[in-house]
MISE-401245 format. One line per 3 residues: their letters; for each residue x, y, z of C-alpha. Coordinates in pm, whole numbers, plus 32768, in hexadecimal, padded with zeros to 4 digits. Example, Ala and Ser with C-alpha at 12.3 -4.5 7.8 and 13.67 -1.06 7.14 Angstrom:
AS) 84CE 7E3E 830C ~ 8557 7F96 82CA $
REM end
This chain:
XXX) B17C 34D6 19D0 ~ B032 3514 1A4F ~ AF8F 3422 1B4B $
XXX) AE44 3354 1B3D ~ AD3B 3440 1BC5 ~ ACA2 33DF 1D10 $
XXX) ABBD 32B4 1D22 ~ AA22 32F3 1D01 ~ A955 31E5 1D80 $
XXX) A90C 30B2 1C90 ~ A86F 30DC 1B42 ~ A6CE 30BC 1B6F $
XXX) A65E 2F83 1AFB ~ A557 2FE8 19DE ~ A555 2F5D 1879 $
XXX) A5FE 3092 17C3 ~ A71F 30B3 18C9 ~ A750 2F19 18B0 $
XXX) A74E 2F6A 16FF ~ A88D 3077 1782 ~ A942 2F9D 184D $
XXX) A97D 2E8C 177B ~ A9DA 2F8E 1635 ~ AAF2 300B 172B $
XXX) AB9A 2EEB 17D8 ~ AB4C 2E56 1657 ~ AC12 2F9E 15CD $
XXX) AD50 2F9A 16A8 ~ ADCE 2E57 1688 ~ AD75 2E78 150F $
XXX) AE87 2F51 14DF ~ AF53 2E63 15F2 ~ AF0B 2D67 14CB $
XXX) AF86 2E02 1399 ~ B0B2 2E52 1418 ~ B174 2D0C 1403 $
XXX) B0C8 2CF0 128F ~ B196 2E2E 124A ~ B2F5 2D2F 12B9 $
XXX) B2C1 2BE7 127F ~ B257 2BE8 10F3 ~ B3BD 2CAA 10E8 $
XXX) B460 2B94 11D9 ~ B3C0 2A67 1119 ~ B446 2AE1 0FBB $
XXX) B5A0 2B60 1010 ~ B61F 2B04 1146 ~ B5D9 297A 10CB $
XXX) B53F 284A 11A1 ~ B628 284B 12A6 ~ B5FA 29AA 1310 $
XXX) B476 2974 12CD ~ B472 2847 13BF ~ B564 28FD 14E6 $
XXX) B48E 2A10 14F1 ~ B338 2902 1511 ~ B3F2 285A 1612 $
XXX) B48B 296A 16BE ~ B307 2A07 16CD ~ B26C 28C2 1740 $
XXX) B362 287B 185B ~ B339 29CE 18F7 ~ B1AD 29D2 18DC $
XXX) B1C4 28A5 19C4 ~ B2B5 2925 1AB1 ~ B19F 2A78 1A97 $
XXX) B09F 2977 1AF3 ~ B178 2910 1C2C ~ B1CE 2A53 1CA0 $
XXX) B076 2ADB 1C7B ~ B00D 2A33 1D8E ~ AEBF 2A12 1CFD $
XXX) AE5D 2B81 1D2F ~ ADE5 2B7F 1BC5 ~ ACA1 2A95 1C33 $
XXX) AC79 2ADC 1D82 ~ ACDB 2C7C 1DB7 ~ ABC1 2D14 1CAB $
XXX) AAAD 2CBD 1D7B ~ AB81 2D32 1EC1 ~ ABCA 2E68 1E37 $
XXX) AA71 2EBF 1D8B ~ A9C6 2EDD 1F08 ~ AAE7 2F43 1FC4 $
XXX) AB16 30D3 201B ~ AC2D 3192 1FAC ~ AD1E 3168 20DB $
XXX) ACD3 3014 20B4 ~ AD4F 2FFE 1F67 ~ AE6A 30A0 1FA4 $
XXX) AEDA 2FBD 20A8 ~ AE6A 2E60 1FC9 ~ AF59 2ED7 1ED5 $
XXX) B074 2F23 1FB4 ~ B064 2DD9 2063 ~ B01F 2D1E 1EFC $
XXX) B195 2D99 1EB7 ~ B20A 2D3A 1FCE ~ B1A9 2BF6 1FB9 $
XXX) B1E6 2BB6 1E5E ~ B332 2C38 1E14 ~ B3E8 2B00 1EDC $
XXX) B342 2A4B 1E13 ~ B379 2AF0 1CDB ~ B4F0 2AD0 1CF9 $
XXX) B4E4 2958 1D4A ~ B3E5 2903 1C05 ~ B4AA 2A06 1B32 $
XXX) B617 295D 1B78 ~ B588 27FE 1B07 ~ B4CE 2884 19DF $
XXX) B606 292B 196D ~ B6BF 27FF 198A ~ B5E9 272A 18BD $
XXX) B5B3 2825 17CB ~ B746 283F 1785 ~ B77A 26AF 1793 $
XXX) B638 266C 1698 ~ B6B6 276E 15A0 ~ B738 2734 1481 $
XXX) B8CA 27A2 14FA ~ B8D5 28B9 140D ~ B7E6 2964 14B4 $
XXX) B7E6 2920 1616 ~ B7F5 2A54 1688 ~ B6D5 2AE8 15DE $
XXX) B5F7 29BB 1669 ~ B677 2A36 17CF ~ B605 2BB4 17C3 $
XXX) B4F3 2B53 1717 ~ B49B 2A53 1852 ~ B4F0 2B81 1932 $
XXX) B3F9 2C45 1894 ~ B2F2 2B8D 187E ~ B2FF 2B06 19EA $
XXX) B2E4 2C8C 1A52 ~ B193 2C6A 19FE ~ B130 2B7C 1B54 $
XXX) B1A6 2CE5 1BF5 ~ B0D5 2DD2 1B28 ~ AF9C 2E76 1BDA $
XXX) AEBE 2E13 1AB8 ~ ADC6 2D77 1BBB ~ ADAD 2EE6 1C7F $
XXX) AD16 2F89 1B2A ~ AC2C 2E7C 1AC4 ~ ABA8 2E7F 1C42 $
XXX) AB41 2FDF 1C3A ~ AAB9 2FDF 1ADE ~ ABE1 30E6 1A40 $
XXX) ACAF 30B3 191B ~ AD54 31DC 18DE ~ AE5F 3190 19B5 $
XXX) AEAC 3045 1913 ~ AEB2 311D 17ED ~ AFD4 31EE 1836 $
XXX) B088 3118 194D ~ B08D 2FF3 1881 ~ AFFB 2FCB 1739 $
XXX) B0A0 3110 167D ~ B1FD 30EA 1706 ~ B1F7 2FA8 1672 $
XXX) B18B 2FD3 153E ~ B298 30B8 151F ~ B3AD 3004 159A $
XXX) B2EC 2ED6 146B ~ B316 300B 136E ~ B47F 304C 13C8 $
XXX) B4EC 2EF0 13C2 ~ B454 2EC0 1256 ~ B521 2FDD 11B5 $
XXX) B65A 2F66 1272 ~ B629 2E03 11C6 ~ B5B3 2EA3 1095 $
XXX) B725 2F45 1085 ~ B7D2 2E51 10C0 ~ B7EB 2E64 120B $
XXX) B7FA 2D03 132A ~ B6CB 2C51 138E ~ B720 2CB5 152E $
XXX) B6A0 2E1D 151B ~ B51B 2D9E 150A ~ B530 2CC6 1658 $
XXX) B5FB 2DD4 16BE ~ B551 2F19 16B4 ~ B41C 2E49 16FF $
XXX) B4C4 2DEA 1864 ~ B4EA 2F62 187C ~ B378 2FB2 184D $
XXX) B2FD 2EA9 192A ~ B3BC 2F55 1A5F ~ B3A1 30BE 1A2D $
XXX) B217 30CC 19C1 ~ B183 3007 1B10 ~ B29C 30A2 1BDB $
XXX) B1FD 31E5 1BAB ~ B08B 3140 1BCF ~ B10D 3082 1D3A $
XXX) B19B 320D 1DAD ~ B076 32BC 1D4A ~ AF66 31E9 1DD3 $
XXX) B02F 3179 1EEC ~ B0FC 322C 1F64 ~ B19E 3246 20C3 $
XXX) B0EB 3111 20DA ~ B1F0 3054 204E ~ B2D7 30B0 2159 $
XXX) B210 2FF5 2266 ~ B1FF 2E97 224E ~ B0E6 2DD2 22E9 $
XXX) B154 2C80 2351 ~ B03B 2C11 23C1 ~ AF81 2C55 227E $
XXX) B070 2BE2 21A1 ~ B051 2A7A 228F ~ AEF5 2A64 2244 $
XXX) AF19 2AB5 2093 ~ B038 29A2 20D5 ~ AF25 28C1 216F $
XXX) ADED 2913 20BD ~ AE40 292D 1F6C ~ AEF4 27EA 1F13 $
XXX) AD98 2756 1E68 ~ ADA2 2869 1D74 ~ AF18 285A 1D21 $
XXX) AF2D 26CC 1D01 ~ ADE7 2712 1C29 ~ AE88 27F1 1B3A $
XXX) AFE4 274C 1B59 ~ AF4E 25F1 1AB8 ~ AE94 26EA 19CA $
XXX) AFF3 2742 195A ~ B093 2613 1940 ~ AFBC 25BB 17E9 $
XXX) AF92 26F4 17A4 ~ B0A9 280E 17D6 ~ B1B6 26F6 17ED $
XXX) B12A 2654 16B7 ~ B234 26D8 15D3 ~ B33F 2684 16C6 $
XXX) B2EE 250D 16C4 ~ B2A3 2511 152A ~ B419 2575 1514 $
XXX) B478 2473 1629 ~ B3F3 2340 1557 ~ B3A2 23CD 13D2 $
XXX) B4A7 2421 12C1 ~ B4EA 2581 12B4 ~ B424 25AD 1169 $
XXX) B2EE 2517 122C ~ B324 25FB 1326 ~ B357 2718 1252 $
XXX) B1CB 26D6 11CA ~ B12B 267B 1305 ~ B1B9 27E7 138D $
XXX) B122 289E 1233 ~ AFBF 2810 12D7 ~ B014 2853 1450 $
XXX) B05B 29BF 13F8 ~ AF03 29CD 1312 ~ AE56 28F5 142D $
XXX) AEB2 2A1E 1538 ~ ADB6 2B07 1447 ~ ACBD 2A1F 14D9 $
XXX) AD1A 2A36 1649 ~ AD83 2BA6 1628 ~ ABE6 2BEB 15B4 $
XXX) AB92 2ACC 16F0 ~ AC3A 2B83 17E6 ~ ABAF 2CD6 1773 $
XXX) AA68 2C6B 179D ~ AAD3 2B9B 18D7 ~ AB62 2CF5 1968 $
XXX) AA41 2DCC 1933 ~ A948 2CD9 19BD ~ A9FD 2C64 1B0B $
XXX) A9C9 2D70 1BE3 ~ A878 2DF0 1B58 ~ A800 2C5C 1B97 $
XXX) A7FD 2CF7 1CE5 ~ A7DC 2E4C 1D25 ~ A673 2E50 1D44 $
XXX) A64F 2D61 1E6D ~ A65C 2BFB 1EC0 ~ A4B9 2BDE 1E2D $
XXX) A50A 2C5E 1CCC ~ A60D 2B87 1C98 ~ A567 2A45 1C06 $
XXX) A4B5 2B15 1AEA ~ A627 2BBD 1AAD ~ A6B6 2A6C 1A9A $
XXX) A5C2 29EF 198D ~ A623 2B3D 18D6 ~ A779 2AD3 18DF $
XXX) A76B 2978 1896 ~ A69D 29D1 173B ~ A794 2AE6 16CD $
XXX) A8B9 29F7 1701 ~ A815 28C7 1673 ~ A7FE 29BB 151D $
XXX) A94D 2A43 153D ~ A9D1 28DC 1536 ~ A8E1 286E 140E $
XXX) A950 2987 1343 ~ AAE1 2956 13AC ~ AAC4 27F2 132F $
XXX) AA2F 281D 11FA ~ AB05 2956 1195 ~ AC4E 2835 1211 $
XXX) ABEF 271E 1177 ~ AB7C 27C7 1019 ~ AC58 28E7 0FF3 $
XXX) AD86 289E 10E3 ~ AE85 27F2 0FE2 ~ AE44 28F8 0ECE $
XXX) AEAF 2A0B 0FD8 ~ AFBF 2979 1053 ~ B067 293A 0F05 $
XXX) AFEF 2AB9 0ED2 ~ B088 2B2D 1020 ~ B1C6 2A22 102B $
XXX) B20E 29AA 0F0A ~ B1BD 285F 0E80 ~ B2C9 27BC 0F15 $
XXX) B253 27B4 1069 ~ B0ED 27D3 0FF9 ~ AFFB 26C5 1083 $
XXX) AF0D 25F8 0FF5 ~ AD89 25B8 0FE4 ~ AD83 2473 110F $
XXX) AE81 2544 11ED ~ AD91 269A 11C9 ~ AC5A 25E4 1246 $
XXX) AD28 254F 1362 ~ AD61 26C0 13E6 ~ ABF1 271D 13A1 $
XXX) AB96 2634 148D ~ AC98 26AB 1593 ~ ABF8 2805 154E $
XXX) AA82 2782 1577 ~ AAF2 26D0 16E4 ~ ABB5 27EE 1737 $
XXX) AAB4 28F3 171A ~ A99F 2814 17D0 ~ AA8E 279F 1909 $
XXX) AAD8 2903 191D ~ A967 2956 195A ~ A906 2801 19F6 $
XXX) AA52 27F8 1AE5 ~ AB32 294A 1B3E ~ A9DE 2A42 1B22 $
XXX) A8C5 2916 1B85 ~ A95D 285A 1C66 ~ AA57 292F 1D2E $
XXX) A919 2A0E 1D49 ~ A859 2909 1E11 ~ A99E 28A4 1EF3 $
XXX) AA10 2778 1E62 ~ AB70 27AB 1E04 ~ ABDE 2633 1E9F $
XXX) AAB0 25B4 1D8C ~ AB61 26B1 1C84 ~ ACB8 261D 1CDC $
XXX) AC67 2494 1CCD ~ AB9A 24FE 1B7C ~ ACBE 2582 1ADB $
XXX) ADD4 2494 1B70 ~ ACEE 235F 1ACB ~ AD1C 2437 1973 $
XXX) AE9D 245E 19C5 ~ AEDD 232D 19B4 ~ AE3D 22E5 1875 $
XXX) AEBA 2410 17EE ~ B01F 23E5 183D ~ B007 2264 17A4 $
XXX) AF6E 22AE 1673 ~ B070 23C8 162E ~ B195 22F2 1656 $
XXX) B10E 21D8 15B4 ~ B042 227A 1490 ~ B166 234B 144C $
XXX) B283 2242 1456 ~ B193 2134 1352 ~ B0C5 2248 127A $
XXX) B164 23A3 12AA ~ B0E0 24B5 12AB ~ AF72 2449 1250 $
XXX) AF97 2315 138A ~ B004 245A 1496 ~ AEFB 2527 142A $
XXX) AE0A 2430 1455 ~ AE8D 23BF 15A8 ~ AE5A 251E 15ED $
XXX) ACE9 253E 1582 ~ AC8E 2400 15FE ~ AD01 2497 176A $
XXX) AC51 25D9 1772 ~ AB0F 2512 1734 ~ AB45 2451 1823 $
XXX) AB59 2553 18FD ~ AA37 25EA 1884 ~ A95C 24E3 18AD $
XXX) A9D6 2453 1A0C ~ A9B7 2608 1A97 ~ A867 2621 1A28 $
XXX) A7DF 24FD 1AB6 ~ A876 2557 1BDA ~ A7D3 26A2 1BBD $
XXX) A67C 262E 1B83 ~ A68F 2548 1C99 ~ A718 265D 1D91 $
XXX) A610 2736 1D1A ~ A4D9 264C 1D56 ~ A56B 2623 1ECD $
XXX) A583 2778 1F15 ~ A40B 27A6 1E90 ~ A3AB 267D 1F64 $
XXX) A463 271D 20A8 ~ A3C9 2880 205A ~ A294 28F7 2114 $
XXX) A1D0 2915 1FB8 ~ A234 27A0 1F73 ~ A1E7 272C 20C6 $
XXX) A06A 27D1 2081 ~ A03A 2743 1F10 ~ A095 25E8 1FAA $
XXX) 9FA7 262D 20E2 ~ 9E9B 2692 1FD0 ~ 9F01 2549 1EDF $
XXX) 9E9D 2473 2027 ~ 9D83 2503 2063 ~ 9D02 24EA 1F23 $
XX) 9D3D 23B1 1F0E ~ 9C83 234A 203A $
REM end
């Protein structure tokens, strides 16, 4: 297998390389995104509700545990990585392993052992690879590639092997073969393709462990992984605590519009990706005009995400799934507002305001929309179903939304007040004034 070539300094920061970027962190996880949609329309119509709502619940307690073990590298390394030189990259990922795989064994034990109790008994085991493979994720170097603007690598150490181990599993099922081999060959995947990616880039690195650094990720990045932990509990838990409280054929809907609503954060987190480190590159002054570019392509991402939900989203999941676990119109609209407050707290809060410093602001933001998350999940779901979840869920991310950008504007203003150039415009104001 051949290696990611060596690393060239960051992408320039003109209109036409910006137009690139986005088309190929856009691209990659495109192909990421089909290939469940080349499993799950097989799982839904053969494998029967059961299997269909293991497999959701197996996926959504492992994306937590991901978001535990992650260590909140995802929002806080791009930036790191995007000005750092190459020996210094080399060394951030070797100590981001070594602080995260502790941690990853802890959050993927627990997430296993919800996963098996939650399921429905017949498939218990599937639920539990399938939590194992999705926590892997909190140890994948994702972060590394989106920092120095490459996506090739993701290509082949990620996205490919998994779409083929997605392929495989679908003709297994297809004849007549058990559920486990799709968590399983997926838990495969997600070790061998960033095993390759940590010894490649790496390297002897990994063999010396920096205590010392590995204190200070332990001590400065708790912000950022209580931020995205709350994120997760209303929003990669979401189908764990549907199952908790909702008959299984509730469940068994709500999951048909969780795995349509992760088209929507798929395209988010594309665009998300490709504008996090290039926010930056170009030096602290350019980065209020890049922000503004940032904030409007988000803001139309999640316009267009909602509309395309809450008008076409129960006519494809009854195409995709079946209309058995298809959803309906008021439960579509609730996850096109999710997708509108997810794409404009990604711009407002992980590029915006962890940009500017303020991950304890970011963290407070999003623990505020945790909590209203996490109760309008449990209780939409357990009095309306699928349509009271999905709204609990919507109603969240706007919150969130709406409580990071105002904390962004205001963060913004001070820094232009503290700044030499705002200290002069005010100086001016006074004077003409007088």
């Amino acid at each position: 297998m051949r290696g990611p070539a060596p690393e060239g300094p960051p992408l320039p920061g003109g209109r036409r390389a910006l137009t690139r970027r986005i088309l190929a962190f856009a691209g990659v996880p495109f192909v990421s995104l089909i290939a469940p949609f080349l499993f799950l329309p097989v799982l839904a119509r053969i494998a029967g509700e059961d299997a269909w709502v293991a497999i959701a619940l197996g996926t959504s307690a492992g994306a937590f545990a991901a978001l535990v073990a992650g260590l909140g590298y995802p929002t806080l390394a791009p930036p790191q990585v995007a000005v750092a030189d190459a020996h210094g990259r080399r060394r951030y990922l070797a100590t981001s392993l070594h602080a995260r795989l502790p941690l990853w064994c802890a959050a993927a034990a627990v997430a296993l052992l919800v996963a098996v109790l939650l399921a429905p008994p017949s498939h218990g085991v599937d639920a539990g690879l399938m939590a194992l493979a999705s926590s892997l994720a909190g140890l994948a170097p994702t972060w590394h590639w989106i920092g120095v603007g490459r996506v090739a690598p993701m290509l082949w150490s990620e996205v490919l092997p998994r779409l083929a181990a997605t392929v495989a599993a679908a003709g297994i099922l297809l004849a007549g073969g058990p559920v486990v081999w799709y968590p399983a060959l997926l838990l495969a995947v997600a070790i061998l393709g960033p095993a390759v990616v940590y010894w490649l880039v790496a390297g002897r690195e990994l063999l010396v462990v920096d205590a010392a650094a590995v204190g200070r990720i332990y001590r400065e990045h708790p912000p950022a992984v209580i931020a995205e932990s709350a994120a997760g509990a209303y929003n990669a838990l979401a189908v764990t605590f549907v199952t908790a409280v909702a008959p299984v054929a509730a469940a068994a809907s709500y999951v048909s519009g969780d795995r349509a609503y992760r088209v929507g954060q798929y395209a988010v987190s594309a665009l998300g990706n490709a504008l996090q480190g290039w926010t930056v590159e170009a030096g602290a002054g350019s980065v209020p005009r890049r922000l503004r570019v940032v904030v409007a392509l988000h803001a139309g991402l999640g316009v267009l995400g909602l509309l395309a939900f809450g008008l076409l989203g129960p006519w494809l999941t009854a195409l995709l799934f079946g209309e058995t676990v298809a959803i309906d119109a008021l439960t579509a609209w609730g996850f096109g507002v999710a997708t509108l407050g997810v794409s404009l707290g990604t711009a407002f809060g992980r590029i915006g305001l962890i940009v500017h410093g303020a991950r304890h602001a970011f963290m407070v933001c999003v623990l505020i929309a945790a909590g209203i998350g996490v109760t309008g999940l449990i209780v939409g779901a357990a009095i309306f179903g699928a349509a009271g979840a999905a709204w609990g869920l919507g109603i969240a991310e706007a919150c969130s939304a709406v409580l990071q950008g105002v904390v962004l504007l205001v963060t913004m203003r001070a820094r232009r007040a503290s700044s030499p150039e705002g200290r002069a415009d005010r100086l001016e104001h006074r004077k003409e004034l007088r």
